[in-house]
N, CA, C and O of each residue as an XYZ file, in Angstrom:
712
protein
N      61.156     64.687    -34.997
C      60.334     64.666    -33.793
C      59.281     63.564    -33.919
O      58.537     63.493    -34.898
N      59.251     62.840    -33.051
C      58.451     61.717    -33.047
C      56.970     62.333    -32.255
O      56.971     62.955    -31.192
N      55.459     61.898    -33.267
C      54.045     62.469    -32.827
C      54.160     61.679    -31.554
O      54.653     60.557    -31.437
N      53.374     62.797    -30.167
C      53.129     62.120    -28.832
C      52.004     62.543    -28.957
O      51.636     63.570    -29.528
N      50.992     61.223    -28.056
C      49.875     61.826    -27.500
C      49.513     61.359    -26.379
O      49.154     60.182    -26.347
N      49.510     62.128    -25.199
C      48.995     62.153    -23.790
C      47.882     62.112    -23.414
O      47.120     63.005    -23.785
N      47.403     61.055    -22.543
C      46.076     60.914    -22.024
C      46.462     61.728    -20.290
O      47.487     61.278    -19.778
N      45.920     62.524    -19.688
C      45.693     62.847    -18.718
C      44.640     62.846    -17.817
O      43.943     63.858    -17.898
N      44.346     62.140    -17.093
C      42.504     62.495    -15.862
C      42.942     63.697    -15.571
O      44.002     63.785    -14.952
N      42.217     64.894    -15.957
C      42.645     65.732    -15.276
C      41.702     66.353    -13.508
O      40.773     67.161    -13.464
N      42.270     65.734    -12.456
C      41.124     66.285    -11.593
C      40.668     67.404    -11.487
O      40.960     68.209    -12.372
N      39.675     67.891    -10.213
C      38.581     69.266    -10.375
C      39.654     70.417     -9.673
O      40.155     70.278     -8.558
N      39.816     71.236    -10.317
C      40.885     72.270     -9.730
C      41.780     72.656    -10.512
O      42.522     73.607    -10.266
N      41.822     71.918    -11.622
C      43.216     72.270    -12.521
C      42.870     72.483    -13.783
O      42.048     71.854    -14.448
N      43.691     73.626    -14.173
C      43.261     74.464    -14.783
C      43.630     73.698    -16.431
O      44.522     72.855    -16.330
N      43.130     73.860    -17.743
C      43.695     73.539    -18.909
C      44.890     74.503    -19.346
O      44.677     75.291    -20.268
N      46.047     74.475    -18.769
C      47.349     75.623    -19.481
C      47.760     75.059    -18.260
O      47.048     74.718    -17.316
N      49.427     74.973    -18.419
C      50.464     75.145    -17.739
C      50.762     75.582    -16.485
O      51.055     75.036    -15.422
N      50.619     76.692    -16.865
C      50.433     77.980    -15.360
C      49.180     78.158    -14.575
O      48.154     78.452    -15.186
N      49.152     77.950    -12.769
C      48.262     77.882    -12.315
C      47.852     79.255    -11.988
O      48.803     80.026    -11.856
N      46.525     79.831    -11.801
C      46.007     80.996    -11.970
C      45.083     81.362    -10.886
O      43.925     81.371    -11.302
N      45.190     81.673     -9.613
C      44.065     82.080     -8.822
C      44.455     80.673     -7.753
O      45.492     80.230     -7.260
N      43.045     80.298     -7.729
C      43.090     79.371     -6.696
C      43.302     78.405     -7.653
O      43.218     77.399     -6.948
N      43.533     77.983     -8.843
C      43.234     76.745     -9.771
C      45.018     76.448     -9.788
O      46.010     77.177     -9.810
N      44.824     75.269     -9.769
C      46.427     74.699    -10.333
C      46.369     74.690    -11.624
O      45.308     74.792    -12.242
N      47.766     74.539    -12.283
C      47.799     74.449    -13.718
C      48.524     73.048    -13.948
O      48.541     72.443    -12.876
N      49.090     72.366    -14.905
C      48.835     71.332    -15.404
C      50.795     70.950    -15.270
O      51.281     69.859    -15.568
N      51.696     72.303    -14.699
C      53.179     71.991    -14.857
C      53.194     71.208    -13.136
O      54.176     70.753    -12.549
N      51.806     71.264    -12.671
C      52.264     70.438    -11.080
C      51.798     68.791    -11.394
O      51.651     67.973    -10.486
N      51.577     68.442    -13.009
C      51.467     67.127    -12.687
C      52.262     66.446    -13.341
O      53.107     65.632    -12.970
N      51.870     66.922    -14.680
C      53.293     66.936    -16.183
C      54.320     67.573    -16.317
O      54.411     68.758    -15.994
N      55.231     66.911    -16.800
C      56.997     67.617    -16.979
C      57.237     67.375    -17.918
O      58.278     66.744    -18.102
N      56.437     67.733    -18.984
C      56.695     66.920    -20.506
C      57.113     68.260    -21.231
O      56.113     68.962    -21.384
N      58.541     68.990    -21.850
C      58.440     70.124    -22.686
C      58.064     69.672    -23.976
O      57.947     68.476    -24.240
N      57.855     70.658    -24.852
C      57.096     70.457    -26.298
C      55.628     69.798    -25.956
O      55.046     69.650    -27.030
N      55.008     69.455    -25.123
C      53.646     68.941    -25.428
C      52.380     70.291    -24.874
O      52.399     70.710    -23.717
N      51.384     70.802    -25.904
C      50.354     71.380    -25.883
C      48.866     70.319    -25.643
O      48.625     69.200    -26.095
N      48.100     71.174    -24.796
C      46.684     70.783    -24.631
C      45.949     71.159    -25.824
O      45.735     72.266    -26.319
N      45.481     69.543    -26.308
C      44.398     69.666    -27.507
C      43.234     69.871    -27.228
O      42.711     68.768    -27.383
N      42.036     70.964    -26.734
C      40.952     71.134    -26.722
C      41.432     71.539    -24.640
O      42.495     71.546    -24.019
N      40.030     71.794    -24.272
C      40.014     72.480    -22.906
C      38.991     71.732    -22.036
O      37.959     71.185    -22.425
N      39.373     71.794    -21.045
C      38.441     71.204    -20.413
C      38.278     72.616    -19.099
O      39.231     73.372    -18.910
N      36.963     72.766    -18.317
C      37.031     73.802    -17.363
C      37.347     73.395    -16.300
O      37.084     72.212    -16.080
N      38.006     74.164    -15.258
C      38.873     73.763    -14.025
C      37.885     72.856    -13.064
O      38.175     71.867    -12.392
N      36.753     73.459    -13.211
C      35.817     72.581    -12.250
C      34.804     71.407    -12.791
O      33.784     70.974    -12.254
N      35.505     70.986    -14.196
C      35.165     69.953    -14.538
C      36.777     68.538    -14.435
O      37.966     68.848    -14.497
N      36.356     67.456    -14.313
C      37.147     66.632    -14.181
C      37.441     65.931    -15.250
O      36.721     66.455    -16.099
N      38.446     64.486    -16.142
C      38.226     63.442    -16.692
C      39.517     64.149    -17.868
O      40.279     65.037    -17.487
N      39.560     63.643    -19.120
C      40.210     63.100    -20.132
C      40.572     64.392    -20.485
O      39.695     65.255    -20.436
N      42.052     64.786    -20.942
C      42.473     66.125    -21.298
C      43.657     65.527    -22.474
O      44.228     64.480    -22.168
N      43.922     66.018    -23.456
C      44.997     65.169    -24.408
C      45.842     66.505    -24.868
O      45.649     67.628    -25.336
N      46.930     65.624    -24.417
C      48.232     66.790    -24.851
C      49.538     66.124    -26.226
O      50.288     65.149    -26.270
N      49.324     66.936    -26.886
C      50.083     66.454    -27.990
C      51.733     67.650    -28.197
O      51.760     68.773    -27.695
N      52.635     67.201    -28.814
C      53.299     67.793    -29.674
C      53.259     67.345    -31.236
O      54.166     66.880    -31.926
N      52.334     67.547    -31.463
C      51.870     67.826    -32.995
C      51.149     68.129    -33.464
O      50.328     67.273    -33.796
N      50.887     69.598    -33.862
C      50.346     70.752    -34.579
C      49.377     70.358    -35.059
O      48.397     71.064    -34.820
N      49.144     69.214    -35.862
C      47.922     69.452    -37.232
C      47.129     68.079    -36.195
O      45.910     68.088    -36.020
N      47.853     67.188    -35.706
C      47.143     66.146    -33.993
C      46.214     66.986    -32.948
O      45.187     66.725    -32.321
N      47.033     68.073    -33.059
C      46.325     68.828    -32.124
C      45.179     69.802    -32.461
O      44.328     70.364    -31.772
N      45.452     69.793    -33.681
C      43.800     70.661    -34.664
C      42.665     69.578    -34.839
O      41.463     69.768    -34.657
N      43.205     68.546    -35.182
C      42.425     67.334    -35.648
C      41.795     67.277    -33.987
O      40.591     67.031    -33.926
N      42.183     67.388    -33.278
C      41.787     67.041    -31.977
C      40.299     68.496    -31.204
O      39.130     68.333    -30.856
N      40.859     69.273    -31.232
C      40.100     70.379    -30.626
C      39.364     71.089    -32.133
O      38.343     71.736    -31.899
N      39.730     71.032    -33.409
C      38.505     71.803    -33.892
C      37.371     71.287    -34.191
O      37.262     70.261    -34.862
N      36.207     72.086    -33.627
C      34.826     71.363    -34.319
C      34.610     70.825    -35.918
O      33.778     69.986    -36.262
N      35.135     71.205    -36.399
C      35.248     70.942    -37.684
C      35.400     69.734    -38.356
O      34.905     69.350    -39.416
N      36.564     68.909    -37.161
C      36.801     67.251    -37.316
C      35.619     66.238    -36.662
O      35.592     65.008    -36.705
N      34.797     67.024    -36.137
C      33.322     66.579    -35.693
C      34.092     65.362    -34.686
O      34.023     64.263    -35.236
N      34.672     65.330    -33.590
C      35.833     64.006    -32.686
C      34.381     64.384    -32.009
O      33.901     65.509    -31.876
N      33.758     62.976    -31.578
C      32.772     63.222    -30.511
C      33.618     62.651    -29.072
O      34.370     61.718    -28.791
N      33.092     63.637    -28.484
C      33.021     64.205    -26.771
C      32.260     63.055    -25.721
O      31.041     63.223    -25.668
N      32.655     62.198    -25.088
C      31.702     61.222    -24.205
C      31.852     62.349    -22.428
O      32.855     62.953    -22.048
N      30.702     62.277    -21.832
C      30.638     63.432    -20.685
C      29.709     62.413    -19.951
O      28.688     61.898    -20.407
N      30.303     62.217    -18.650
C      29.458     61.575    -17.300
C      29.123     63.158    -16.800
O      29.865     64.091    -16.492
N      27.276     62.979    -16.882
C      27.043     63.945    -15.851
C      26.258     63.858    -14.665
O      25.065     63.732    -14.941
N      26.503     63.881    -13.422
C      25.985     63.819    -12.206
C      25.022     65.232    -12.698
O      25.534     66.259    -13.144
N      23.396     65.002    -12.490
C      22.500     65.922    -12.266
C      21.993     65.947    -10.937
O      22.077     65.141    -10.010
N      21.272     67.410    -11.097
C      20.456     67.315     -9.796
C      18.915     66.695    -10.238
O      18.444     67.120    -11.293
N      18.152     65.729     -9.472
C      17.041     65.526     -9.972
C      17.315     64.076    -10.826
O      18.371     63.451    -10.726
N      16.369     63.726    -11.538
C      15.989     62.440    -12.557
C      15.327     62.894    -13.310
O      14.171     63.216    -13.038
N      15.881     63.061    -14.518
C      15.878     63.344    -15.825
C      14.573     62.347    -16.407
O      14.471     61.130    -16.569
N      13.860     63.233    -16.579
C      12.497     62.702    -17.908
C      12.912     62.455    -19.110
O      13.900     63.026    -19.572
N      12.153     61.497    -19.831
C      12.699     61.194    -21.050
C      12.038     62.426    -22.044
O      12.435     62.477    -23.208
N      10.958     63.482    -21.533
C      11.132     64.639    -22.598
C      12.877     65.489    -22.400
O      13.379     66.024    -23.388
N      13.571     65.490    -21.115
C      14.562     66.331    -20.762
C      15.758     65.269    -21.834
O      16.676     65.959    -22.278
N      15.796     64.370    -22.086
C      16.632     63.537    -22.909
C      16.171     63.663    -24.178
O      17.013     63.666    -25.076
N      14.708     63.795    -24.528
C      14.745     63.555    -25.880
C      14.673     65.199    -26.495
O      14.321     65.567    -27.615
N      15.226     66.161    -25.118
C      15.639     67.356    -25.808
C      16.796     67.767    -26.165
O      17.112     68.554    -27.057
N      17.854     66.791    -24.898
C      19.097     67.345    -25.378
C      19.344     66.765    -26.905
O      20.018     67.348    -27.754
N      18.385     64.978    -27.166
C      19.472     64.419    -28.005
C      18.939     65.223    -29.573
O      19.487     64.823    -30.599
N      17.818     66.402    -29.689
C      17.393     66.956    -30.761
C      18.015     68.405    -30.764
O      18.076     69.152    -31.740
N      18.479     68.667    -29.447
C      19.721     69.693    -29.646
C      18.878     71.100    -28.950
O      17.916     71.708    -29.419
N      19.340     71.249    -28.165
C      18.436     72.609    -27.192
C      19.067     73.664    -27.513
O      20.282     73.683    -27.710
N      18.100     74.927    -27.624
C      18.350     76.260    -27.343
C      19.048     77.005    -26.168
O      18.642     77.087    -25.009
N      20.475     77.670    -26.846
C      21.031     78.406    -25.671
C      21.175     79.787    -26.042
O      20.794     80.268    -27.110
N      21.958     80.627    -24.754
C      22.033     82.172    -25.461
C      22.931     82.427    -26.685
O      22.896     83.379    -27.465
N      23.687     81.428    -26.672
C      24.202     81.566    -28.267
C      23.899     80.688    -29.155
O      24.902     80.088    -29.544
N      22.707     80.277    -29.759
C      22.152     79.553    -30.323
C      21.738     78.039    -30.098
O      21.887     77.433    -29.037
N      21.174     77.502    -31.314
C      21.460     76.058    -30.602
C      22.379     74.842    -30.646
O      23.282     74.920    -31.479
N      22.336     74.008    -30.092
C      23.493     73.040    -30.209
C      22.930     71.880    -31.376
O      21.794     71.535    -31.702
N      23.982     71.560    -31.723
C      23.537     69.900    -32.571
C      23.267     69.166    -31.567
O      23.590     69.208    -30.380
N      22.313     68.141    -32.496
C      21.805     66.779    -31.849
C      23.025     66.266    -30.910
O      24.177     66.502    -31.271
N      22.708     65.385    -29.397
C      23.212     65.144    -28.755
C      22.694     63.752    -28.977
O      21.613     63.395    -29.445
N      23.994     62.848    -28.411
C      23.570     61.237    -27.661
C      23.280     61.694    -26.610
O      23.688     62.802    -26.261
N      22.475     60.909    -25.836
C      22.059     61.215    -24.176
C      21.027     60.035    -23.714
O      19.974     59.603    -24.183
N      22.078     59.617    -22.215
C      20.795     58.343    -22.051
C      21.716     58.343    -20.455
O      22.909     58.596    -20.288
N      20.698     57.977    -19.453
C      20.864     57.463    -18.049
C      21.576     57.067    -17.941
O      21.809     56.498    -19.007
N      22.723     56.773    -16.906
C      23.685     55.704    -16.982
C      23.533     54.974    -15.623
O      24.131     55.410    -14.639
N      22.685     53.785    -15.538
C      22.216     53.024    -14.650
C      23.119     51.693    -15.106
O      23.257     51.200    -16.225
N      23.709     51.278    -13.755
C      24.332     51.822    -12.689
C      25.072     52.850    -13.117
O      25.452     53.015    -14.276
N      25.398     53.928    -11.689
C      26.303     54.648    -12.277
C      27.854     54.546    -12.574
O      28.689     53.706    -12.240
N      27.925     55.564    -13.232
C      29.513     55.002    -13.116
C      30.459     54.923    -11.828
O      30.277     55.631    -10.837
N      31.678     53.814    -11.969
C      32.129     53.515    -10.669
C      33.525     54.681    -10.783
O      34.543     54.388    -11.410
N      33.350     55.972    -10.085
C      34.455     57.034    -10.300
C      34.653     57.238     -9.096
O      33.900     56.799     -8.227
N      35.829     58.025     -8.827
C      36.517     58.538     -7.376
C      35.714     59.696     -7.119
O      35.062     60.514     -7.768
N      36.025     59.441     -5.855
C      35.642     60.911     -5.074
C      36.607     61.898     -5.486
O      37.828     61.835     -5.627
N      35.541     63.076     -5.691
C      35.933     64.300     -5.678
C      36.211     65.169     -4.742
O      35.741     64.778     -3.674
N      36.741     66.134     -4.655
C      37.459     66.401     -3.912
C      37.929     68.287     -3.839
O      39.025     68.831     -3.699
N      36.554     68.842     -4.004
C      35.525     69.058     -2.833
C      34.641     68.055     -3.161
O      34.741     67.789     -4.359
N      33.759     67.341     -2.551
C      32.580     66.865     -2.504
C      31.955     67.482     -3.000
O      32.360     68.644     -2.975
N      30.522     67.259     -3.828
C      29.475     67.952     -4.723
C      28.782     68.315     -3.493
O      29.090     67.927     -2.366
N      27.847     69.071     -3.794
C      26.908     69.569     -2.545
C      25.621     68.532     -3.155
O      25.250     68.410     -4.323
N      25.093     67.837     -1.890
C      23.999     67.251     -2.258
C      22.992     67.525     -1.180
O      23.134     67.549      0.043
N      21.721     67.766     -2.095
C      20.352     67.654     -1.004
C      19.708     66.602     -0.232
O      19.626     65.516     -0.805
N      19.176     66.699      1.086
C      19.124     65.250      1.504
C      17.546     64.955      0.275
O      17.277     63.754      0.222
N      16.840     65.619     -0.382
C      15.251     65.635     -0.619
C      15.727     65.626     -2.458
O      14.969     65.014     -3.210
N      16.633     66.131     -2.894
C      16.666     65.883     -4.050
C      17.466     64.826     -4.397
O      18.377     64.661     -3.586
N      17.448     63.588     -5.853
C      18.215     62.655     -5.593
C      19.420     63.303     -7.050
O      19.445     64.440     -7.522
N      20.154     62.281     -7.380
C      21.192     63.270     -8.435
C      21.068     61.459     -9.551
O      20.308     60.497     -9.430
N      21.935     61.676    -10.292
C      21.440     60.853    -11.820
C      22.355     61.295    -12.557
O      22.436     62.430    -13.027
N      23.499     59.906    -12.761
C      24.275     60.550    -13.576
C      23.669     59.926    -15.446
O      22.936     59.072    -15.944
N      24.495     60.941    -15.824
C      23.763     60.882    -17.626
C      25.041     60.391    -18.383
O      26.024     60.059    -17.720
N      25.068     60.323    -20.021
C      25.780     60.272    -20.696
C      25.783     61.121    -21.676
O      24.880     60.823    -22.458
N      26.464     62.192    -22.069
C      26.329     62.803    -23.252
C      27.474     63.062    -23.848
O      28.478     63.538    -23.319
N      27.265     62.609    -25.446
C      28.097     62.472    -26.309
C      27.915     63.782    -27.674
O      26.996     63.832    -28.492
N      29.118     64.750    -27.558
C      28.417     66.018    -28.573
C      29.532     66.102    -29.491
O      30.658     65.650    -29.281
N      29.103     66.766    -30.611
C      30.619     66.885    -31.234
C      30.960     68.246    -31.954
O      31.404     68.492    -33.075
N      30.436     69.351    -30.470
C      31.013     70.753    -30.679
C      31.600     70.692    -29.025
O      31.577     69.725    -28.264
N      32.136     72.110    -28.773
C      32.764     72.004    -27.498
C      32.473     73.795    -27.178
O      33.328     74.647    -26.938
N      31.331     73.925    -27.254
C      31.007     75.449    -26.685
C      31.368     75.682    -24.838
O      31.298     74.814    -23.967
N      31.689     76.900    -24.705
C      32.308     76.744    -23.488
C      31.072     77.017    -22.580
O      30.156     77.830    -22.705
N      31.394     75.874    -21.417
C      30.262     75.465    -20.701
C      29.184     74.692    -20.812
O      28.219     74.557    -20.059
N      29.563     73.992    -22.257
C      28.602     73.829    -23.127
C      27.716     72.654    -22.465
O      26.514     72.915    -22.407
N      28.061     71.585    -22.030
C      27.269     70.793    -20.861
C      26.836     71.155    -19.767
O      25.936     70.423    -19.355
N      27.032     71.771    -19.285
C      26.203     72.444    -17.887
C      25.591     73.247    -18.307
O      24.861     73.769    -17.465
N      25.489     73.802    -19.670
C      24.530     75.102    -20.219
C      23.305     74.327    -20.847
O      22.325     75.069    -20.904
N      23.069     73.079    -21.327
C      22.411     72.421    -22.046
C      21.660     71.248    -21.004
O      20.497     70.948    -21.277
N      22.275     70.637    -19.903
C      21.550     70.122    -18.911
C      21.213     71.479    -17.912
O      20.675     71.084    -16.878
N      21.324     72.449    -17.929
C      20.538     73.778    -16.935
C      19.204     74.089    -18.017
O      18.063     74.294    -17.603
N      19.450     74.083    -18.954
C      18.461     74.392    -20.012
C      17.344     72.868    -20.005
O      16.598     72.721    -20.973
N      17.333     72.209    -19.286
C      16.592     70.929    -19.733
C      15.875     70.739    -18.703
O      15.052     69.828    -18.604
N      16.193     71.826    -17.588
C      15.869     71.567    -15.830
C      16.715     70.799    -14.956
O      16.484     70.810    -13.747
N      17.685     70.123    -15.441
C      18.633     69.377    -14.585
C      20.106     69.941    -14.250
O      21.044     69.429    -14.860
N      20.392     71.074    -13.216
C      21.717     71.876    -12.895
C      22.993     70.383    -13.183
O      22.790     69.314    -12.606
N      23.809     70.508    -13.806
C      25.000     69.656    -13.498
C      25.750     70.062    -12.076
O      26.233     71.153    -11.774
N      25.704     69.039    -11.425
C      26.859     68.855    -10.296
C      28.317     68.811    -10.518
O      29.332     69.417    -10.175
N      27.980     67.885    -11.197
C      30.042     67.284    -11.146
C      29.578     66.799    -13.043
O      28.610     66.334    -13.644
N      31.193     67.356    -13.401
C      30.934     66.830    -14.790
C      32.608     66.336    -15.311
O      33.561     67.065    -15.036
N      32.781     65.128    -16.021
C      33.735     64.273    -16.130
C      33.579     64.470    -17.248
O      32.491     64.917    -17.612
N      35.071     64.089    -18.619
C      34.929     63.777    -19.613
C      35.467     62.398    -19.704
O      36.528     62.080    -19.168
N      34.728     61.585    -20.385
C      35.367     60.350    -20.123
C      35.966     59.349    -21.701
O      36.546     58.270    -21.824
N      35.453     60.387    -22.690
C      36.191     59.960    -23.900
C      36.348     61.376    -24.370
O      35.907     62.390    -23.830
N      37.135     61.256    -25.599
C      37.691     61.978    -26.151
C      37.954     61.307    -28.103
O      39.099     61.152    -28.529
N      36.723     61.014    -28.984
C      37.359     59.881    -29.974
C      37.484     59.058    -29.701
O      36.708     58.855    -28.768
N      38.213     58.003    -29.961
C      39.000     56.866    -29.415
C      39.529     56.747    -28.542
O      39.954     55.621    -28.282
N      39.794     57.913    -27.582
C      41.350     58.173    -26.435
C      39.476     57.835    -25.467
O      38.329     58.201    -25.724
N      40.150     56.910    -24.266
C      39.674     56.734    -23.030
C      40.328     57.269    -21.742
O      41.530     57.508    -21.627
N      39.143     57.471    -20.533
C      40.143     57.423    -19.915
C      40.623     55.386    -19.162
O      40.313     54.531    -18.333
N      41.015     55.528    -19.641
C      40.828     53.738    -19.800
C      41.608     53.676    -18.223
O      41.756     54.892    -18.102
N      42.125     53.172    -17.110
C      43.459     52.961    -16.476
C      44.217     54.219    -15.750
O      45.264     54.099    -15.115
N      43.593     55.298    -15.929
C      44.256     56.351    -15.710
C      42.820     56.672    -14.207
O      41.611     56.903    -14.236
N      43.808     56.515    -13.143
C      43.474     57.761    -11.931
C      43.544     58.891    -11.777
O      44.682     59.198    -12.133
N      42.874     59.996    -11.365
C      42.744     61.168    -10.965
C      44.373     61.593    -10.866
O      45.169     60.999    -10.140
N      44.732     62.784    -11.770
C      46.366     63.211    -11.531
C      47.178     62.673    -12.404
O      47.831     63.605    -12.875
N      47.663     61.176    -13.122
C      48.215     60.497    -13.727
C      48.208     60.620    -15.293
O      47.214     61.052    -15.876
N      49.207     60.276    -15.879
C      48.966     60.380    -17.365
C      49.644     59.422    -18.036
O      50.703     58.934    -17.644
N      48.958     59.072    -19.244
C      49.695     57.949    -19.866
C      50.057     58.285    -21.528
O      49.462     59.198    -22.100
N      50.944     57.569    -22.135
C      51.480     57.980    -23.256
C      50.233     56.976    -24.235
O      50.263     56.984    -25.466
């Protein structure tokens, strides 16, 4: 068996597994690949970089915290982030299940140039939004929208846009590349 590894965008709606569940699609309406598993998770209502492998110890190396693979995350906030709200994530904030390790985290002026989503984010006409960069190298669930809510800034829309080395380099919303 020859090692594969799949880059996928995965857009907002689809679920990390195969089988779609509720209102969420699952991942057999975009890929037709048998033998390939999702390395690590991404949540349905987050968007960006999802990697599917058929190979076992590729795919540990990939999703356990343990291999410390840092995480790159575009986050659309609500508001404009103070540099105390940055210089908390990047020293690692308190959540209900403890705290997180030190984070990278910095503005991303301009923002990034990404597709529309699809629902649209809800935006205020009086509040403005600010997307961020954060780079972590655990993957607690929710774990970015739990750590920018904790800083005062709700996440809107949240993308993963690296994964390690894997980008989403070329890849549109839906598409996947070997």
């Amino acid at each position: 068996m020859t090692p594969r590894l799949i880059r996928f965008n995965k857009p907002y709606g689809v679920l990390s597994q195969f089988t779609p569940e509720g209102k969420w699609q699952g991942l057999k309406d975009y890929i037709d690949l048998p033998g390939v598993y999702v390395a690590g998770r991404l949540d349905a209502d987050s968007e960006g970089l999802l990697l599917l492998t058929n190979d076992g110890k590729q795919q540990a190396r990939i999703a356990d915290p343990r291999f410390k693979m840092e995480k790159t995350y575009w986050v659309q906030v609500e508001g404009i982030p103070n540099e105390a709200a940055l210089a908390a994530l990047r020293s690692g904030v308190v959540l209900n299940d403890g705290p997180t390790l030190p984070a990278r985290a910095r503005l991303l002026e301009p923002a990034p140039a990404v597709w529309d989503r699809t629902p649209p984010i809800r935006e205020r006409k009086r509040i403005p939004t600010t997307w961020i960069e954060l780079i972590i190298r655990e993957g607690r669930n929710r774990q970015v929208r739990r750590m920018t809510a904790a800083v005062g800034y709700p996440t809107l829309r949240l993308i993963r846009a690296a994964i390690g080395p894997y980008t989403l380099d070329g890849l549109a919303p839906g598409t996947w590349a070997d």
